[in-house]
PAZAPA-4460 file (N, C-alpha, C; in steps of 0.05 Angstrom, whole numbers, plus 32768, in hexadecimal, padded with zeros to 4 digits):
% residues 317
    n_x    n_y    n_z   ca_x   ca_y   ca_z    c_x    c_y    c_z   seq   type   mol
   89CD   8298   806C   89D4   8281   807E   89EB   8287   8090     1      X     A
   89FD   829A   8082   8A15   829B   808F   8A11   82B1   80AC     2      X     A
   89FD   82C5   80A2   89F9   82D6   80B1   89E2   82C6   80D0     3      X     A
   89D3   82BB   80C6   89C6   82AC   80DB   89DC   829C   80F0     4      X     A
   89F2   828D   80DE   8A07   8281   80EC   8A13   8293   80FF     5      X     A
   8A24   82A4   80F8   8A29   82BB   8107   8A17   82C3   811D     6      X     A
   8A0A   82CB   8112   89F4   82D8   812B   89E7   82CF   813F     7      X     A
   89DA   82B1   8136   89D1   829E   814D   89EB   828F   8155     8      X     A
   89FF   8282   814A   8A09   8273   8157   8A27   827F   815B     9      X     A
   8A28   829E   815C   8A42   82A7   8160   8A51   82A3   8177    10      X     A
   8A49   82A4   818B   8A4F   829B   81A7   8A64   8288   81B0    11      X     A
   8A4E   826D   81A2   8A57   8256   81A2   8A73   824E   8196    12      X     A
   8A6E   8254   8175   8A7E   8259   8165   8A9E   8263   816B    13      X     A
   8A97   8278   8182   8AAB   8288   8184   8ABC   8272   819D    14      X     A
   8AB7   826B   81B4   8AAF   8256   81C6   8AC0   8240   81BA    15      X     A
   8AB2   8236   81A8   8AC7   8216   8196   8AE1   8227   8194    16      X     A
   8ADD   823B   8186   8AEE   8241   8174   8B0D   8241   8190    17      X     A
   8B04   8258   81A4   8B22   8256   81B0   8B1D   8240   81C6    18      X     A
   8B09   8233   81D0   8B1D   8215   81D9   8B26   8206   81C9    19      X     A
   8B26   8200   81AF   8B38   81F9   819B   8B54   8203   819E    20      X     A
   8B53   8215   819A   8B6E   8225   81A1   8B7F   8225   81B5    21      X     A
   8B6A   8229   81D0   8B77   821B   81E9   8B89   8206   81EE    22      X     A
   8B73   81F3   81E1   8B7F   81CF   81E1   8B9B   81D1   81D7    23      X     A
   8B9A   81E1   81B4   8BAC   81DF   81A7   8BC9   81E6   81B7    24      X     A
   8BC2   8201   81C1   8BD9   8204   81D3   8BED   81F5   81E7    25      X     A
   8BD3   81F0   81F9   8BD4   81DA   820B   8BDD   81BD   820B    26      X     A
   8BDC   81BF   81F3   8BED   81A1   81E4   8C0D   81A5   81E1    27      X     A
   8C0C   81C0   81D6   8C28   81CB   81C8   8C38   81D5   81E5    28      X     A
   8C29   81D5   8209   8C45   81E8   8211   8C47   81CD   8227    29      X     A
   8C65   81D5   822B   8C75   81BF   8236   8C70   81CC   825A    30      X     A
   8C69   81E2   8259   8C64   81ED   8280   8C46   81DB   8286    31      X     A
   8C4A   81D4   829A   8C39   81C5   82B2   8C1E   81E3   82B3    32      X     A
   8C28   81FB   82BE   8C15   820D   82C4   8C01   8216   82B4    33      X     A
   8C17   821B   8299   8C0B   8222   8281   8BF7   8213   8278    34      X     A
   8BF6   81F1   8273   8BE4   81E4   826F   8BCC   81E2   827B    35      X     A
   8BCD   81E6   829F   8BB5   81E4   82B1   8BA5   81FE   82A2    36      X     A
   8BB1   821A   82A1   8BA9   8230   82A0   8B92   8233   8282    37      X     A
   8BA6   8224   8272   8B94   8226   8257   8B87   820D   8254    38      X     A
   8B7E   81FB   8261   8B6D   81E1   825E   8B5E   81E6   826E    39      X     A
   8B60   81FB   8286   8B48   8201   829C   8B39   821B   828E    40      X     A
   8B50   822E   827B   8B3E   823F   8269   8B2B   823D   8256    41      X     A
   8B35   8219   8249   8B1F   820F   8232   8B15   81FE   823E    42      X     A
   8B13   81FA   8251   8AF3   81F0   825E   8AE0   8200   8262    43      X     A
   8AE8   821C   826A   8ACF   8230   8268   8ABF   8238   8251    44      X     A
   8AD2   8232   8238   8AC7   823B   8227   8AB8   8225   8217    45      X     A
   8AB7   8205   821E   8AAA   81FB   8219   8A93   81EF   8222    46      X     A
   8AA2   81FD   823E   8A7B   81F8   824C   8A71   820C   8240    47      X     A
   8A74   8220   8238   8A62   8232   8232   8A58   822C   8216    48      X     A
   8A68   8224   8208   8A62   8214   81F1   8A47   81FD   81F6    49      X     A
   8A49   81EE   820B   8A40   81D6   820A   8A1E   81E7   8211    50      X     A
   8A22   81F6   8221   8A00   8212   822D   89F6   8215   8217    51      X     A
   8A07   8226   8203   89FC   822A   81E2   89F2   8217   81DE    52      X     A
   8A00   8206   81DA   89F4   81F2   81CC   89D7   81DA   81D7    53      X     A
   89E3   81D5   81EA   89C4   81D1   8201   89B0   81E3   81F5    54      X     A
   89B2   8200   8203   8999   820F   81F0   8992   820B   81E3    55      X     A
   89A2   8212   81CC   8991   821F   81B1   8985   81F6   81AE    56      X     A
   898D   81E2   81AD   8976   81D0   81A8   895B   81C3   81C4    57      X     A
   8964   81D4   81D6   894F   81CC   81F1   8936   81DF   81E8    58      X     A
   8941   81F9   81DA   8929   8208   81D0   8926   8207   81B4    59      X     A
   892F   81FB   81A2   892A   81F9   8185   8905   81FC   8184    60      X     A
   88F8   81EE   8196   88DD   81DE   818B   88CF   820B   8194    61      X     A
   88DD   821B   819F   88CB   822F   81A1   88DC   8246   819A    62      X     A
   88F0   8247   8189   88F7   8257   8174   88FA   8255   8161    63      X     A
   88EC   825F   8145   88E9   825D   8131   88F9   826A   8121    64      X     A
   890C   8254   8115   892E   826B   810E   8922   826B   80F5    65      X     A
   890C   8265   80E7   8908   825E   80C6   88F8   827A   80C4    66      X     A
   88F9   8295   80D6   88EE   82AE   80D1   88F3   82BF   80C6    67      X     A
   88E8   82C8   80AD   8900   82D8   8092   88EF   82EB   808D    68      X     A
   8902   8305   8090   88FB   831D   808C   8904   832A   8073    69      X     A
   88E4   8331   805E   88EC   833E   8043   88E7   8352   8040    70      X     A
   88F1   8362   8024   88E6   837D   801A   88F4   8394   8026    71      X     A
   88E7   83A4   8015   88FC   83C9   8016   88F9   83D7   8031    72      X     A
   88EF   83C6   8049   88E9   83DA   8062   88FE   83CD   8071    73      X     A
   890F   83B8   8072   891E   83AD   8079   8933   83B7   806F    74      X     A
   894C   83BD   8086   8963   83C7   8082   8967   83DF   8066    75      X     A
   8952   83F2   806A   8954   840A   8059   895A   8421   8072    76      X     A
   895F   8436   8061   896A   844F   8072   895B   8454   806F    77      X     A
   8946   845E   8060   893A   846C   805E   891F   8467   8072    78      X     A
   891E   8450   8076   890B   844C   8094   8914   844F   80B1    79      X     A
   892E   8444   80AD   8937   8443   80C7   8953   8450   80CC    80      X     A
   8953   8464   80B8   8971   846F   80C1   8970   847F   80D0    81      X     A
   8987   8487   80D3   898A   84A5   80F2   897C   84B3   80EE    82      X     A
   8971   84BF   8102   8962   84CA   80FF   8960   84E6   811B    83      X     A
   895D   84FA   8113   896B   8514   812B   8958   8518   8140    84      X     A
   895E   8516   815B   894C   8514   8171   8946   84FA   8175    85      X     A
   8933   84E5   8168   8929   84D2   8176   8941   84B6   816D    86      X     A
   895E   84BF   815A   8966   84A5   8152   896B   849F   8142    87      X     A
   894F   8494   813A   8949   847F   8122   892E   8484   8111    88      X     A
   8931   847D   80F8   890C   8485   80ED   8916   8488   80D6    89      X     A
   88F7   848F   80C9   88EA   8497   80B1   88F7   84B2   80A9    90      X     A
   88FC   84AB   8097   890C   84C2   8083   88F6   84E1   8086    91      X     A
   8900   84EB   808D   88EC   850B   8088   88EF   851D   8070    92      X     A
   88D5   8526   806A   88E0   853E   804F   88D6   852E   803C    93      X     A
   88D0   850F   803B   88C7   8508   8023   88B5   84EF   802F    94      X     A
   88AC   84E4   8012   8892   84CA   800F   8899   84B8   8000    95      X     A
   889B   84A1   8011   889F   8488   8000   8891   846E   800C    96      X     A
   8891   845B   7FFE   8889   8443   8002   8893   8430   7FFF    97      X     A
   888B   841C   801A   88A0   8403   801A   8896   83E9   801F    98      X     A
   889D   83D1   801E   888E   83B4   8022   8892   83A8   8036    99      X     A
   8889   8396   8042   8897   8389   8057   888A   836A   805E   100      X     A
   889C   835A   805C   8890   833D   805B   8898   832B   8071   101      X     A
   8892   831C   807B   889F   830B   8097   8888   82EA   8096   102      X     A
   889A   82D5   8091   8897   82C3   808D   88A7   82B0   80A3   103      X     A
   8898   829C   80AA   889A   8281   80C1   889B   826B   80A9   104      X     A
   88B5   825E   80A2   88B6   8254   808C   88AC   825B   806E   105      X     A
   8898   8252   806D   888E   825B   8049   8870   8268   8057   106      X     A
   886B   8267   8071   884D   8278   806C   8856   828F   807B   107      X     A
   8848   829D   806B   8848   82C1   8071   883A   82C8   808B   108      X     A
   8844   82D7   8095   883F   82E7   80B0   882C   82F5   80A9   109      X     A
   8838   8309   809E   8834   8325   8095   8837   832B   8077   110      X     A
   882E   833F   8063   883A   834F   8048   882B   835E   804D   111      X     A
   8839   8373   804E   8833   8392   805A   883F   83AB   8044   112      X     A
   8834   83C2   803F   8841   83D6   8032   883B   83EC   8045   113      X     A
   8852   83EF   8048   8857   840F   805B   8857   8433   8051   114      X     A
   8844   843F   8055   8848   8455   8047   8854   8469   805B   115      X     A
   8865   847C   804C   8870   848E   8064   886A   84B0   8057   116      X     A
   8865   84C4   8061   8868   84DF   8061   8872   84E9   806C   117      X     A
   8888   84FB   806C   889A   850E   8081   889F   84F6   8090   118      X     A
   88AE   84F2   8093   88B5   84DA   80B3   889E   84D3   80BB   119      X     A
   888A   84C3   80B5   8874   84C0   80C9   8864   84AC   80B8   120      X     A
   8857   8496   80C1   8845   847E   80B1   8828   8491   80A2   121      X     A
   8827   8488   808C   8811   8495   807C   87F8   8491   808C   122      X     A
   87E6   84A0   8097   87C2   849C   80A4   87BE   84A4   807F   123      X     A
   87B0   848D   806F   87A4   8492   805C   8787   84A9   8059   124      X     A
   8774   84A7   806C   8767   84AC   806E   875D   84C0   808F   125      X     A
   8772   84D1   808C   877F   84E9   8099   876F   8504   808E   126      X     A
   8760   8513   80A6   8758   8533   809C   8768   853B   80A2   127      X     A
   8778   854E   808E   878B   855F   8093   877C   857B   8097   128      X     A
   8765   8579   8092   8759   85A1   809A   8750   859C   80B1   129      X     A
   874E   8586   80C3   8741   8585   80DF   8751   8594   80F0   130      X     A
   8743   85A1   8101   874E   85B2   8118   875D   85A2   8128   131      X     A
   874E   8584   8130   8755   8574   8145   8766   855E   813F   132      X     A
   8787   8562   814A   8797   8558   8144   8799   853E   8158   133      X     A
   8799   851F   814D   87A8   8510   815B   87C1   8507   8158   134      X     A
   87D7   8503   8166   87F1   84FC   8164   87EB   84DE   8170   135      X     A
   87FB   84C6   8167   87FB   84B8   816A   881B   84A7   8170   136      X     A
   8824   84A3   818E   883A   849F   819C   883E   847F   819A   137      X     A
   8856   8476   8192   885B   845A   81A2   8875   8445   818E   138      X     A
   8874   8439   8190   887A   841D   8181   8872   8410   816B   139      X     A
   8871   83F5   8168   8861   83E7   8155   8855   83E1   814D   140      X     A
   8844   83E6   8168   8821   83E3   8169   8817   83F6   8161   141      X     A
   881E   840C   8163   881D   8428   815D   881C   842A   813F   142      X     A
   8837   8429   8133   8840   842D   8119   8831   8412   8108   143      X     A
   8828   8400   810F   8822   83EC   8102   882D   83D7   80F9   144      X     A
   883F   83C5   80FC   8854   83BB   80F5   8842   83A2   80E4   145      X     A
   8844   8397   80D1   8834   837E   80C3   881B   838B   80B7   146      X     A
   880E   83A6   80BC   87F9   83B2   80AF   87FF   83C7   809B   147      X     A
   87E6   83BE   8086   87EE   83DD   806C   87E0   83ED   8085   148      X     A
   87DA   8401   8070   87D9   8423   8076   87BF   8421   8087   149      X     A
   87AA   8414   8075   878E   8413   807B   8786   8402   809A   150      X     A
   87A0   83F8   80A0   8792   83DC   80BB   879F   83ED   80CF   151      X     A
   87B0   8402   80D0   87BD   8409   80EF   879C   8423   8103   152      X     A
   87B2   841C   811F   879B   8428   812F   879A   8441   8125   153      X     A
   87A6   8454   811D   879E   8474   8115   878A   8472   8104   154      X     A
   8790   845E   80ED   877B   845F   80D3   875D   8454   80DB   155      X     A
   875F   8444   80EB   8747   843B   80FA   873E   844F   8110   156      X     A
   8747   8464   811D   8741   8472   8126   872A   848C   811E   157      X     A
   873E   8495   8105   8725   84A0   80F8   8716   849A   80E1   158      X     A
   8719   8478   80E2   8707   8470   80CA   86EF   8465   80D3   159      X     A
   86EE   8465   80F7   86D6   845F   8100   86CA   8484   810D   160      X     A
   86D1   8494   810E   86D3   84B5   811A   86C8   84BE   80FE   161      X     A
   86C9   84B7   80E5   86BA   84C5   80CA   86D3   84D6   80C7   162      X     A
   86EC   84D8   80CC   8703   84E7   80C0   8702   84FA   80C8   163      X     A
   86FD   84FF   80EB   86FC   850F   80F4   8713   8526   80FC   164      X     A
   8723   8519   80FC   8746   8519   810E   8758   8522   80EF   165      X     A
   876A   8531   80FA   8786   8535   80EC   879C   8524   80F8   166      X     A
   87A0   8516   80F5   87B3   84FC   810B   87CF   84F9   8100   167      X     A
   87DC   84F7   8112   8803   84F3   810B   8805   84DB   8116   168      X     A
   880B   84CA   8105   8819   84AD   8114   883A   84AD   8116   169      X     A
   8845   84BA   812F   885D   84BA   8135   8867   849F   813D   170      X     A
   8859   8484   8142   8863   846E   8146   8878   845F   8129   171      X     A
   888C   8457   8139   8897   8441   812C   889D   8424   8139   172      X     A
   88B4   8415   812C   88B1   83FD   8139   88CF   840F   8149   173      X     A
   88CF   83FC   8161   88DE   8402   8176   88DC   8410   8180   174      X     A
   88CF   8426   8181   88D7   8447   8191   88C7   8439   81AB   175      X     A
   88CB   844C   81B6   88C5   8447   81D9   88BA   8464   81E2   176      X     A
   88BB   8461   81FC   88B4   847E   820E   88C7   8493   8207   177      X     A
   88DD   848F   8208   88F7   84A8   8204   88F6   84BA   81EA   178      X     A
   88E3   84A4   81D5   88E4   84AE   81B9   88C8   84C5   81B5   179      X     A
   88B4   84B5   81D5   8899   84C7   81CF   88A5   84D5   81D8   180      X     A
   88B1   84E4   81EB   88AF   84F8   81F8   88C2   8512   81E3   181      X     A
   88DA   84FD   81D6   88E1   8517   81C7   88DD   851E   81B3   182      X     A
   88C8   8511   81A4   88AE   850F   8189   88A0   8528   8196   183      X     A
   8899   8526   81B9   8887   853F   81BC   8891   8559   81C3   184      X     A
   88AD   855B   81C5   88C4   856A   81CF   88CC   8573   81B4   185      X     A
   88CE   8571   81A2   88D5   857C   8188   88C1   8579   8171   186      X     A
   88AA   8569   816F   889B   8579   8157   8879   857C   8168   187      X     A
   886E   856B   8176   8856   856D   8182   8850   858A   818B   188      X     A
   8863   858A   81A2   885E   85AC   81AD   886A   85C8   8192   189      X     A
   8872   85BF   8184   8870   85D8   816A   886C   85D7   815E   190      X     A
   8850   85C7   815D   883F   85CD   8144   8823   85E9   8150   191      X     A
   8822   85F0   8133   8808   8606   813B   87F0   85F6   8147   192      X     A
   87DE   860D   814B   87C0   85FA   8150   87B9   85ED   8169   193      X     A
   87CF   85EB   8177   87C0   85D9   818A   87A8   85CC   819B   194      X     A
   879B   85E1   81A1   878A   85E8   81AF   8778   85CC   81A7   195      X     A
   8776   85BC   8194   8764   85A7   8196   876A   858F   818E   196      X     A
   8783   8588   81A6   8797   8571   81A2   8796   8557   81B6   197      X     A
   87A1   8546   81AA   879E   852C   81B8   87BD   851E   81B6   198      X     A
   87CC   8514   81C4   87DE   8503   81BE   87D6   84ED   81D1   199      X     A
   87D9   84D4   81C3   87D2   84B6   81D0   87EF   84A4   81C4   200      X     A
   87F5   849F   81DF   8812   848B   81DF   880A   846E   81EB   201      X     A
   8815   8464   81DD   8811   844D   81E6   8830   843B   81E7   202      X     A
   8826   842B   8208   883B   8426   821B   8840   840B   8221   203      X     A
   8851   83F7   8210   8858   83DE   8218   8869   83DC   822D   204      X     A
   8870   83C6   823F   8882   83C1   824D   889E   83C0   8249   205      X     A
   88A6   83B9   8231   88B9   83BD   822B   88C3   83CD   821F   206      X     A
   88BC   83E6   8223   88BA   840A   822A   88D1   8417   8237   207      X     A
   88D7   8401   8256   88E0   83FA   826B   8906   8403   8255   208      X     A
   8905   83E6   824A   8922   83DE   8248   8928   83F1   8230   209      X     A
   8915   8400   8217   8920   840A   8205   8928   8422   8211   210      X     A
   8918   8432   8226   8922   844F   822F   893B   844D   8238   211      X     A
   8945   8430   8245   895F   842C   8254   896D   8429   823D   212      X     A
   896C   8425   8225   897D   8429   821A   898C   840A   8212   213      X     A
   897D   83EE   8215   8980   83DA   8215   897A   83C7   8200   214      X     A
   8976   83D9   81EB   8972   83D1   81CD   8982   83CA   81B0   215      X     A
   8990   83BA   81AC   89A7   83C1   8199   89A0   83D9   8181   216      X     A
   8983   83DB   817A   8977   83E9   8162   897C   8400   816F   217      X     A
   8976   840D   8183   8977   842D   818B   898F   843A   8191   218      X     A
   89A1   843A   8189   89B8   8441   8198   89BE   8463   8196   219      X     A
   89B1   8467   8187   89B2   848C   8180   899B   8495   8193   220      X     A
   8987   8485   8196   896B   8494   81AA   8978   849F   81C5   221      X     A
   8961   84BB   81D0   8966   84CC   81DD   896A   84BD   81FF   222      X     A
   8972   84C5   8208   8977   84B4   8224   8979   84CF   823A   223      X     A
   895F   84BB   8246   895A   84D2   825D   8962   84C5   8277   224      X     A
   8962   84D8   828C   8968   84CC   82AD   895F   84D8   82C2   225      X     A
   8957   84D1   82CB   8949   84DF   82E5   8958   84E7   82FF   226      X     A
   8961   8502   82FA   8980   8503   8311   896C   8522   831B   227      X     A
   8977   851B   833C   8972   8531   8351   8950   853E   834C   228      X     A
   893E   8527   8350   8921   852C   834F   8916   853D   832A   229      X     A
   892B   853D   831E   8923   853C   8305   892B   8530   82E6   230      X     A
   891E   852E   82D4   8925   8525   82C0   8932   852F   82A9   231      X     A
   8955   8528   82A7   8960   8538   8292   8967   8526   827E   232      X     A
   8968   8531   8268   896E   852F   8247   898D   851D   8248   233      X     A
   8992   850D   8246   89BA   850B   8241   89C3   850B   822A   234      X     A
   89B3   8508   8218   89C4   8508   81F7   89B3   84EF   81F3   235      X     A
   89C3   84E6   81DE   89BD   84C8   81D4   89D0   84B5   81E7   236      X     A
   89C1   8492   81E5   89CA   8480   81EE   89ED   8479   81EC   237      X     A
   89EF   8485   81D1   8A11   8482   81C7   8A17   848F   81D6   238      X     A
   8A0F   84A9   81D6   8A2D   84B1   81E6   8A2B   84B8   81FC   239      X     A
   8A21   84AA   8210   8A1D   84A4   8228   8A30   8489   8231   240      X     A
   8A35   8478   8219   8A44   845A   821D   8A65   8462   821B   241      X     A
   8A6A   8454   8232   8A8B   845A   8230   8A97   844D   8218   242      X     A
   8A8A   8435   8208   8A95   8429   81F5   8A80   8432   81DC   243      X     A
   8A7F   8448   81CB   8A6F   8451   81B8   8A64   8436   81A1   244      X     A
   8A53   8430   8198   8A47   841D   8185   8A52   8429   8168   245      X     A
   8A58   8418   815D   8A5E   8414   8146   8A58   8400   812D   246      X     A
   8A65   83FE   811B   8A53   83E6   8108   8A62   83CC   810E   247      X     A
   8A78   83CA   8119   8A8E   83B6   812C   8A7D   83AF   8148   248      X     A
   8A7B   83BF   8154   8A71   83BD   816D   8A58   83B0   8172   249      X     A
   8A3F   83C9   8161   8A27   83B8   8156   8A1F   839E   8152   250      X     A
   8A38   8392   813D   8A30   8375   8137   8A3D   835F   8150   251      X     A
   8A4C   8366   815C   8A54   835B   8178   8A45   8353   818A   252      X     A
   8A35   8374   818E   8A21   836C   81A6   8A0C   8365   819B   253      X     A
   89FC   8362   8187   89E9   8351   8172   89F3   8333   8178   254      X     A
   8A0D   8328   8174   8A14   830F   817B   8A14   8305   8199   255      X     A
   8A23   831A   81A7   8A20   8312   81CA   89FF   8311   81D2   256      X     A
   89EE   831E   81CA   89D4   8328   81D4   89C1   830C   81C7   257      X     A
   89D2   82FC   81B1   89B5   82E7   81A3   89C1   82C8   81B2   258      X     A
   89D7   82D0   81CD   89E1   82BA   81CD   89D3   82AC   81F1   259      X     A
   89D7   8299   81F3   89BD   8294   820A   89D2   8297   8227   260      X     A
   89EA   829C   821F   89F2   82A6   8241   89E9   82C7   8243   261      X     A
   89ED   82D3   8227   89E3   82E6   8234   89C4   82F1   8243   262      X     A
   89B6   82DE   822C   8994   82DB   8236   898D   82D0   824E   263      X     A
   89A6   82C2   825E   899E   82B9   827A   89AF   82C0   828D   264      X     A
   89BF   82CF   8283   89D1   82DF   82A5   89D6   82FA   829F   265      X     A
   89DC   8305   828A   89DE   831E   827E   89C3   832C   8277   266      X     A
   89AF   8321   8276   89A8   8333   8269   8995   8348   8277   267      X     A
   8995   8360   8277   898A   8374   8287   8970   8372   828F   268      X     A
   8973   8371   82A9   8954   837B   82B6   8954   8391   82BF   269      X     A
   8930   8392   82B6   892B   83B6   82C4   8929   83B6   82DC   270      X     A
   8938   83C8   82E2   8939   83D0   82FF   8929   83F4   8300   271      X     A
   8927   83F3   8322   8915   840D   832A   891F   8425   831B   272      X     A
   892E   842F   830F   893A   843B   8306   8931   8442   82ED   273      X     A
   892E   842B   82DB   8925   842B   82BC   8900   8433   82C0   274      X     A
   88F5   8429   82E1   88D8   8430   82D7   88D3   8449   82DD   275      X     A
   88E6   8459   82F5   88E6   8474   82F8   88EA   847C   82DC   276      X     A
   88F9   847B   82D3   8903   848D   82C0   88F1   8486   82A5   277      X     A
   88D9   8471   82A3   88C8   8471   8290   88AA   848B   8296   278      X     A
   88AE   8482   82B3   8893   848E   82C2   8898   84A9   82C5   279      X     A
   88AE   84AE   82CD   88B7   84D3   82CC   88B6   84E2   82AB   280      X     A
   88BE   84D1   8299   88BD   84D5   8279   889B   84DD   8274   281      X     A
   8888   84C1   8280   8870   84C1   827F   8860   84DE   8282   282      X     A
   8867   84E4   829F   8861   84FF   82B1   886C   8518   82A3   283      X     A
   887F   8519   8299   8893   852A   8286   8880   8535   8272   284      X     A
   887C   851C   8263   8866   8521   824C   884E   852D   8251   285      X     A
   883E   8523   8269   8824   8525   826E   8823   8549   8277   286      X     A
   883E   8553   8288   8845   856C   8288   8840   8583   8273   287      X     A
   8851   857D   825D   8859   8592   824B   883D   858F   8241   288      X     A
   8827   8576   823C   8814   8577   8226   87FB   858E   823B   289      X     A
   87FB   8587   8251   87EF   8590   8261   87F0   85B8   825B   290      X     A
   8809   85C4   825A   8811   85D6   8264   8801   85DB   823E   291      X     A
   8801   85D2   822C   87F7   85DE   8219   87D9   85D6   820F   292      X     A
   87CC   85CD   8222   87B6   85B5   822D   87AD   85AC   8218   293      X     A
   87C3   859C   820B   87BB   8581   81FF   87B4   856C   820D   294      X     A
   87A5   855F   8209   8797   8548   8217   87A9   852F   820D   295      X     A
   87AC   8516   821F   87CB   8508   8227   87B6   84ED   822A   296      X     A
   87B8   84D3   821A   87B0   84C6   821D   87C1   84A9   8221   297      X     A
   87C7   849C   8232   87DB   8484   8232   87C4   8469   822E   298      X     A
   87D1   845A   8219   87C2   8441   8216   87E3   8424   8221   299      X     A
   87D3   841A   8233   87EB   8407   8241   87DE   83E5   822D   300      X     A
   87F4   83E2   8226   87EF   83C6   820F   87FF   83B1   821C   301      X     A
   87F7   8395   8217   8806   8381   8229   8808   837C   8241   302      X     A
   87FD   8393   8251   8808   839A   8271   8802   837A   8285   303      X     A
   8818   8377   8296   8812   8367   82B1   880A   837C   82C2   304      X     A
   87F3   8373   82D0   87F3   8389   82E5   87FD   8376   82FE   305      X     A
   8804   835F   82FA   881A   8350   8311   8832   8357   8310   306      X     A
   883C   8366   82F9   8856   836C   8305   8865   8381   8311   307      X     A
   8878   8385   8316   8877   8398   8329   8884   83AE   8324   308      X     A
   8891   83A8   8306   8896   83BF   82FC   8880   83D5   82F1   309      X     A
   8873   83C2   82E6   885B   83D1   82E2   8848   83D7   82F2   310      X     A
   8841   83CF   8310   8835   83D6   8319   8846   83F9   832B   311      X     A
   885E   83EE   832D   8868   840B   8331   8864   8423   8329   312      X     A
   8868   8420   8304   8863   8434   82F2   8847   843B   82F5   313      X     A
   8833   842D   8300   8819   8437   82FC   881A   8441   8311   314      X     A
   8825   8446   832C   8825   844F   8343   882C   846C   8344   315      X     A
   8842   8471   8334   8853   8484   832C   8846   8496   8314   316      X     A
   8833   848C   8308   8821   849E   82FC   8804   84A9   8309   317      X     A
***
């Protein structure tokens, strides 16, 4: 409860807290200036108070704060800890299994068990002596987020193919384009065998904001840029930030980020910049798989083709 307090209504909270203080002052000083200065200071902070608060009940009826997330896949390291090159992930070197539950009051979303091998979601029903390797690129949709082993697209891939495929499901939840590309930049292109390969990524719109680096969850992922007609590597998102993330910092911008000034004047839009630099990532990939002629398949999920970010990115491919 306390942590929900915090998190949803930190803002606000914070807002009461020093025009309280203000007033207090403002009561206590005997200067004319002093008083305008700090009674015109805690007016700002209680209109902003008063926005919070407007919000969060103008939209009560279409956010569902009663959404509770259970089980061992939640806040474990071993799913989501650091992880070298892409960040974040699945523990490598070993196999384990995990639960995962998500409930809208008392009815269940989802109860899910997650299997993992080497860093990567278990394909139960995986040839491993097949020549013909599929890799499997993306996100949630990808990794399966709310499905066991048996319901994700890989497992259905070759459970309608007769188990044709040797398949890697490199998807997790969150990864984006920056994470395919260096999934194919460090284990895809060095594996043996190639010669009868497939990698299929698949590409949400909000692809856009994780490559930029606009995620509180990614802060270690690789961050690329598209300087002087090509695309270079910069490190990770940290240390690219003049103010490095921390477990202080973290829970800060977790609070500024769930608060509704930031969701209506702050908060980042993609600009031409973020779709170059998805679509050059895109082209990047489609490059290297090419040069070892792996065959490169993009599946686009959700897409507007009215908008114009996206219609850019398709221009640009």
């Amino acid at each position: 409860m306390i942590r929900v307090l915090v998190y949803d209504f930190g803002i606000p909270l914070f807002c009461f807290i020093f025009f309280s203080v203000l007033i207090y002052f403002g009561l206590k000083t005997k200067k004319v200036k002093w008083k305008y200065f700090l009674y015109n200071s805690a007016a700002i902070f209680i209109a902003v108070f008063i926005f919070e608060l407007y919000s969060h009940i103008s939209n009560a009826d279409n956010i569902n704060k009663n959404v509770s997330y259970s089980g061992s896949f939640f806040d474990n390291e071993f799913v989501a800890g650091k992880k070298l090159h892409v960040g974040y992930g699945p523990k490598e070197d070993t196999s384990f299994q995990v639960s995962a539950i998500r409930k809208n009051n008392d009815t269940i979303v989802y109860e899910a068990n997650y299997s993992f091998l080497n860093g990567k979601r278990l394909v139960p029903n995986n040839n491993d002596t097949s020549t013909i390797h599929l890799s499997f690129l993306g996100g949630s949709h990808i990794f399966g987020d709310g499905l066991n082993d048996n319901q994700t697209l890989p497992y259905f891939v070759n459970k309608f193919s007769n188990k044709k495929y040797n398949i890697s499901n490199y998807g997790f939840s969150g990864y984006g384009t920056h994470q395919a590309l260096k999934i194919i930049e460090n284990n895809i292109l060095n594996q043996k065998n190639l010669s009868q390969s497939c990698v299929i990524y698949s590409f949400i719109p909000t692809h856009f904001r994780r490559a930029a680096g606009h995620t509180i969850w990614d802060s270690n992922g690789p961050l690329y840029e598209f300087e002087n007609n090509q695309l270079l590597f910069k490190g990770s998102f940290n240390e690219n930030r003049l103010i490095k993330e921390n477990y202080l910092t973290l829970r800060l911008k977790t609070i500024w980020e769930n608060s509704y000034l930031f969701k209506s004047v702050f908060y980042p839009r993609v600009k031409d910049k973020d779709v170059i630099r998805v679509s050059e990532i895109i082209n990047t990939m489609n490059n290297l798989l090419k040069e070892k002629e792996i065959k490169f398949i993009i599946i686009l999920g959700r897409t507007d083709f009215n908008n114009k970010n996206e219609q850019k990115l398709h221009a640009e491919l």
